[in-house]
KOLBALUM-975604 format. One line per 3 residues: number of its first residue (from 0); their letters; for each residue x, y, z of N, C-alpha, C, CB. Coordinates in pm, whole numbers, always signed. Last residue first. Glycine has a CB too. Example, Ala and Ser with C-alpha at 12.3 -4.5 7.8 and 13.67 -1.06 7.14 Angstrom:
KOLBALUM-975604
1) SA) +1285 -225 +708 +1367 -106 +714 +1290 +3 +787 +1408 -60 +572  +1319 -569 +780 +1230 -450 +780 +1320 -330 +780 +1131 -447 +905
***
This chain:
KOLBALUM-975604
118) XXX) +15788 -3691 -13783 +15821 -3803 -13767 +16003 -3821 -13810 +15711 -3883 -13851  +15763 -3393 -13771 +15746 -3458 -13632 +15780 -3622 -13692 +15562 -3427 -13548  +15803 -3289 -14028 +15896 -3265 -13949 +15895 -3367 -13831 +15884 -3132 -13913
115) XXX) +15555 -3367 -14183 +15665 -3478 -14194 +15787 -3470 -14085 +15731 -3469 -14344  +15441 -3165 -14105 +15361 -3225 -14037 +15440 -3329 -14029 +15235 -3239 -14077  +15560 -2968 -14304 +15535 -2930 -14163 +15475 -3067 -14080 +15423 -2796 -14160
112) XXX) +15444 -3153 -14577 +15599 -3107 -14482 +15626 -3088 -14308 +15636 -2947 -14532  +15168 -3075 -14525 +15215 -3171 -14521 +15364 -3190 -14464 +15192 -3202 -14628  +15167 -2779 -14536 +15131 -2859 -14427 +15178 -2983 -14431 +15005 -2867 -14410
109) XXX) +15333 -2728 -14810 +15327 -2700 -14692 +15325 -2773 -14527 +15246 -2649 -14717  +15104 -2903 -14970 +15262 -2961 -14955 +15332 -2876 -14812 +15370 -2913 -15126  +14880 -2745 -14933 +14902 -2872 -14937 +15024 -2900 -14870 +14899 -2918 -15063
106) XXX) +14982 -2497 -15105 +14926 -2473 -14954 +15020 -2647 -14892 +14682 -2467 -14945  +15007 -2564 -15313 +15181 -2547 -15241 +15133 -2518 -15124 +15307 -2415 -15298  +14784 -2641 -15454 +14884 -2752 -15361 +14959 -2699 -15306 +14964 -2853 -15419
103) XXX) +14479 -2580 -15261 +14601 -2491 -15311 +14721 -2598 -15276 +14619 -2323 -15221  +14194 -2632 -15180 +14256 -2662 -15326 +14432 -2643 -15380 +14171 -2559 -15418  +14252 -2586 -14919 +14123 -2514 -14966 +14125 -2532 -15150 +14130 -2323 -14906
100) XXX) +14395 -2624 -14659 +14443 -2651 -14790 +14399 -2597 -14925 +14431 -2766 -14798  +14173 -2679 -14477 +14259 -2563 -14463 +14375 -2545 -14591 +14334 -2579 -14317  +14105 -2971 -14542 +14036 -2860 -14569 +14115 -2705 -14621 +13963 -2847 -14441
97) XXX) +14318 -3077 -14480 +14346 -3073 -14626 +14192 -2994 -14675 +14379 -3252 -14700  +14311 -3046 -14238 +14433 -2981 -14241 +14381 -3033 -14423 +14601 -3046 -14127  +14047 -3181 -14171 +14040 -3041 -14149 +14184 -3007 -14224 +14024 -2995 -13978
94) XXX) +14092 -3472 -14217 +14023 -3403 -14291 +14084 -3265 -14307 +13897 -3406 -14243  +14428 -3531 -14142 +14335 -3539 -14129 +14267 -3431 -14192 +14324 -3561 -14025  +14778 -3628 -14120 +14653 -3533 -14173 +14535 -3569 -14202 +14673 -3475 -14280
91) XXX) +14833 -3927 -14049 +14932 -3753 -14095 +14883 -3639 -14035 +14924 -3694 -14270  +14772 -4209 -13860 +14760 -4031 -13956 +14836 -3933 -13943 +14643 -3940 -13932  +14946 -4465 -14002 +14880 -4340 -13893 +14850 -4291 -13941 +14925 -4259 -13807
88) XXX) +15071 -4815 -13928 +14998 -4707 -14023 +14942 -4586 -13934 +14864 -4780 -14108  +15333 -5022 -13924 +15236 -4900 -13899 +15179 -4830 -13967 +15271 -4821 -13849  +15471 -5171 -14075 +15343 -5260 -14073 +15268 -5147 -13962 +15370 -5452 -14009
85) XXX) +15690 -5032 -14105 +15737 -5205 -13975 +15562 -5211 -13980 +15849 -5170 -13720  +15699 -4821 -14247 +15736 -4979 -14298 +15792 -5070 -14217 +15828 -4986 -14402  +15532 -4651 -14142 +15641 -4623 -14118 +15726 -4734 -14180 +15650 -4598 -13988
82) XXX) +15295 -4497 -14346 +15347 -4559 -14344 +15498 -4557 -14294 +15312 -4582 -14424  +15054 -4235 -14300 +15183 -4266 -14319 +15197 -4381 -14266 +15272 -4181 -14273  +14766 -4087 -14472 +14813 -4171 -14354 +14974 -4154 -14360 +14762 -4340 -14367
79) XXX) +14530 -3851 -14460 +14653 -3865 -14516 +14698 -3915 -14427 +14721 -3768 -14564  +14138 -3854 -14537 +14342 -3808 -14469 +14404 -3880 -14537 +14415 -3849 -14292  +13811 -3760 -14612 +13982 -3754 -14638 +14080 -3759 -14558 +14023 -3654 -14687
76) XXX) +13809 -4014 -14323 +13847 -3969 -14466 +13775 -3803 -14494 +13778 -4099 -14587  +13732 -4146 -14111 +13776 -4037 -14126 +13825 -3963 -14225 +13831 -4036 -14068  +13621 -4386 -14110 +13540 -4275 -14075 +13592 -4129 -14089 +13504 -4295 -13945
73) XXX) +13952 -4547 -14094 +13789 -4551 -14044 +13758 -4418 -14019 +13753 -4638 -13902  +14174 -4533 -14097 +14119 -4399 -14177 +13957 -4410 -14150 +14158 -4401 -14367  +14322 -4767 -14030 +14353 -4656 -13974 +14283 -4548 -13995 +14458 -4633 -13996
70) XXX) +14155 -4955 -14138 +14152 -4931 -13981 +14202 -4799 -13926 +14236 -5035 -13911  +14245 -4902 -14399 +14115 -4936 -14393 +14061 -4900 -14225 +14106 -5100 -14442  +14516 -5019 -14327 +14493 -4884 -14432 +14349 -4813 -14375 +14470 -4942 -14626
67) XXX) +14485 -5248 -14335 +14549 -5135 -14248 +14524 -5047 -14291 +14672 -5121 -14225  +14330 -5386 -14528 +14294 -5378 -14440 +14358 -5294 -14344 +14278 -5472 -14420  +14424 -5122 -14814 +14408 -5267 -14766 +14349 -5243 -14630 +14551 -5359 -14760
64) XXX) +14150 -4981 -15053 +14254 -4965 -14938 +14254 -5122 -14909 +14204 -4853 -14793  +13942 -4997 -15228 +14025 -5058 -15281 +14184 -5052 -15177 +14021 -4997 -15425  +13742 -4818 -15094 +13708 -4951 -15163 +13820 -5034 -15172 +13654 -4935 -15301
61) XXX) +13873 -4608 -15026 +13804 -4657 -14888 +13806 -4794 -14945 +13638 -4590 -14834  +14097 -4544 -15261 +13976 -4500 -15248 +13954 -4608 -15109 +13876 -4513 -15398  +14428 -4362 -15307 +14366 -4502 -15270 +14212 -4417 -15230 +14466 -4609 -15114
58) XXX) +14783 -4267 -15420 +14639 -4242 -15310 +14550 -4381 -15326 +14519 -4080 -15368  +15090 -4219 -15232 +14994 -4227 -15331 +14857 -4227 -15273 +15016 -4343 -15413  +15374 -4101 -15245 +15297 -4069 -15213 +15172 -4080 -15302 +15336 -3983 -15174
55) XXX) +15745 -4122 -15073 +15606 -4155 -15149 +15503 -4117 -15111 +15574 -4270 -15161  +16019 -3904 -15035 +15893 -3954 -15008 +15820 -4045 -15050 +15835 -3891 -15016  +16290 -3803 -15138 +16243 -3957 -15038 +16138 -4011 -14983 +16292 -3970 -14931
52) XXX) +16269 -3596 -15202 +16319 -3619 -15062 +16313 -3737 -15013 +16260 -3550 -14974  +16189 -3724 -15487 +16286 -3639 -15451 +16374 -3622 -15318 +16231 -3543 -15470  +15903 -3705 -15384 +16030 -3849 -15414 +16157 -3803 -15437 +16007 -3951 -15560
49) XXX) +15814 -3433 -15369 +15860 -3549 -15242 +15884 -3702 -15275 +15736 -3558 -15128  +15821 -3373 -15649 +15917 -3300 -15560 +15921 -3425 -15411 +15842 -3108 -15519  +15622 -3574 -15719 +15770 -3572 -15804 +15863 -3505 -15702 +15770 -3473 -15963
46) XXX) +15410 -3453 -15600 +15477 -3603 -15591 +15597 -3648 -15611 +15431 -3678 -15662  +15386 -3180 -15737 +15414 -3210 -15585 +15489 -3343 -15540 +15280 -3213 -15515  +15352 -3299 -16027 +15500 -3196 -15926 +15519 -3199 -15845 +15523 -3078 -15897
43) XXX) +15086 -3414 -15974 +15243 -3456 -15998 +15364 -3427 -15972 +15269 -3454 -16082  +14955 -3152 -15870 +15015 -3254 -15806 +15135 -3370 -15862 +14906 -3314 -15769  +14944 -2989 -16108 +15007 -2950 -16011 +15065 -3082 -15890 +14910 -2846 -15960
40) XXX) +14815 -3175 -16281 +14991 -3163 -16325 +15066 -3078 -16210 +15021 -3065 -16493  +14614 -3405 -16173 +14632 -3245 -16201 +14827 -3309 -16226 +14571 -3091 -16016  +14474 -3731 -16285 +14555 -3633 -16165 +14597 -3519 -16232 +14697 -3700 -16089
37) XXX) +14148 -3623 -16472 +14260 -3727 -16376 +14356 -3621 -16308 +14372 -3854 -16485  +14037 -3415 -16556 +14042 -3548 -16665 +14151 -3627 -16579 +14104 -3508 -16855  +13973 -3214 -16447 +13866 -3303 -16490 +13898 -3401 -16549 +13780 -3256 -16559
34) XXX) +14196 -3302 -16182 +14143 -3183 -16237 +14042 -3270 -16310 +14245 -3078 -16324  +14269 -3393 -15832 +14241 -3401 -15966 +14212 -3318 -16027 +14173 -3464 -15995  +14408 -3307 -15556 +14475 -3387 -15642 +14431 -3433 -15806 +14485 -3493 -15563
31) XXX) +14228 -3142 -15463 +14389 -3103 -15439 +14434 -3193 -15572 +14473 -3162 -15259  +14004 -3277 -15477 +13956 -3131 -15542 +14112 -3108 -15525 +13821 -3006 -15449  +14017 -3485 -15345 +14049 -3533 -15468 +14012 -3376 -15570 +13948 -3691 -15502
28) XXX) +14015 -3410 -15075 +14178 -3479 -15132 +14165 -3462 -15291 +14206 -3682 -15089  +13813 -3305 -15005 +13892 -3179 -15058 +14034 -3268 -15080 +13904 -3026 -14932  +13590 -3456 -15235 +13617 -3476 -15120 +13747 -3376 -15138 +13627 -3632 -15075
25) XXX) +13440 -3521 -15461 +13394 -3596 -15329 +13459 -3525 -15230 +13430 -3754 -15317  +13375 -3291 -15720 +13452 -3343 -15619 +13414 -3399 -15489 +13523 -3261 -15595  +13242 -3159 -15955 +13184 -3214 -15894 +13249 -3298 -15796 +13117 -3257 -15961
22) XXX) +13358 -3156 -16243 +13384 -3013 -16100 +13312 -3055 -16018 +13333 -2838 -16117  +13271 -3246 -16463 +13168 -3137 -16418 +13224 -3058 -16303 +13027 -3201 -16372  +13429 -3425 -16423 +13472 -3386 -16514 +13371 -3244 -16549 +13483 -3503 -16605
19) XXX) +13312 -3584 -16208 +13507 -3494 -16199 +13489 -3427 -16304 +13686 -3598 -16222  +13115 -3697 -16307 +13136 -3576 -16196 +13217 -3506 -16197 +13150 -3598 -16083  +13230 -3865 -16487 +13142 -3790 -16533 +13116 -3664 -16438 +13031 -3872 -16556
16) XXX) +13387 -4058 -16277 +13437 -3954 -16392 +13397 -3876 -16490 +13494 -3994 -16453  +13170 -4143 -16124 +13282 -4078 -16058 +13326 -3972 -16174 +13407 -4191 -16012  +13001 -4351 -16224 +12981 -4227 -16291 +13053 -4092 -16181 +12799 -4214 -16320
13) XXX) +13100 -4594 -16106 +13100 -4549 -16203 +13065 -4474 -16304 +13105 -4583 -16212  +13251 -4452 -15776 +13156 -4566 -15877 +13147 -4520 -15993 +13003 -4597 -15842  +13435 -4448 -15517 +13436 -4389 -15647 +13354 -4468 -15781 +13587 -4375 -15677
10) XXX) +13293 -4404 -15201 +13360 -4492 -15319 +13368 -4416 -15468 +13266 -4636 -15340  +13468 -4123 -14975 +13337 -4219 -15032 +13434 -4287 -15136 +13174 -4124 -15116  +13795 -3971 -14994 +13647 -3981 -14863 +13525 -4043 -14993 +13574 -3746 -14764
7) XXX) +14055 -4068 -15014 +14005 -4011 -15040 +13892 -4089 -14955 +14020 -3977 -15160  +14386 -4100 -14848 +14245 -4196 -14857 +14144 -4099 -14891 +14195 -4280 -14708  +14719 -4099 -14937 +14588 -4035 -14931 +14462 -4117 -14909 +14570 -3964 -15049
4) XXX) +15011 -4214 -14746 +14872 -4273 -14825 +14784 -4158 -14833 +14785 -4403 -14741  +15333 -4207 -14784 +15185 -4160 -14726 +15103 -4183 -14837 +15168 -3997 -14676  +15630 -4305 -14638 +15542 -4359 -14759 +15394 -4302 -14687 +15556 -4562 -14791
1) XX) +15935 -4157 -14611 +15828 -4175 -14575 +15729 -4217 -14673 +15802 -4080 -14518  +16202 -4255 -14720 +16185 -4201 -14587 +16042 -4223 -14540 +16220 -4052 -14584
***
C-alpha cells in the first residue's frame, strides 16, 4: 500500500556509533528508531505491524538517499516521506510531528497512521 521513507537529519560518519551508544542522537527519527546498539526492538514491531497492513518502512541517511528522495526532504529532515510507486515522492511527516512523538513509538505509529488515512 504504502512505502515510507524515514530521512534521518545530518550524515552519519564514523564515530555515529560511538554517540548512539552514549545516547547521543542526531535527530528525533533516530532517538524513535535506535537504541545503543542499532534498531530498537520497539521499532521493529512497529515495522513488522505496518507490513502487516501493507506498509513499508525504511530509513535512509541524507548521504546515501537517492536523488528523489534527496529533493523531496531538502533541508528538512527528520521526515518521513512516502512513496506512491509512479516515481512520487512526499512528505508524510515532517520534523515537528516526529518531534511531538518525543521518543514514544506507539506515540509515532499513531501519527503516522493518522497521517496514512489522507492518502
Amino acid at each position: 500500500m504504502a512505502h515510507l521513507i524515514g530521512v534521518y537529519r545530518g550524515s552519519r560518519g564514523a564515530l555515529y556509533p560511538l554517540a548512539r551508544f552514549l545516547g547521543a542522537y542526531s535527530c528525533d527519527l533516530a532517538r524513535l528508531s535506535e537504541n545503543r546498539t542499532g534498531l530498537s526492538p520497539a521499532w521493529k514491531a512497529m515495522v513488522d505491524r505496518l507490513a502487516a497492513d501493507g506498509h513499508h518502512h525504511e530509513l535512509v541517511s541524507p548521504k546515501s538517499a537517492s536523488p528523489a528522495i534527496s529533493q523531496a526532504s531538502a533541508g528538512r529532515e527528520p521526515c518521513i516521506l512516502i512513496d506512491d510507486d509512479h516515481g512520487d515522492v512526499a512528505m508524510i511527516a515532517d520534523w515537528n510531528d516526529l518531534s511531538l512523538a518525543d521518543g514514544d513509538i506507539e506515540r509515532y505509529e499513531r501519527i503516522l497512521r493518522s497521517k496514512l488515512l489522507m492518502y
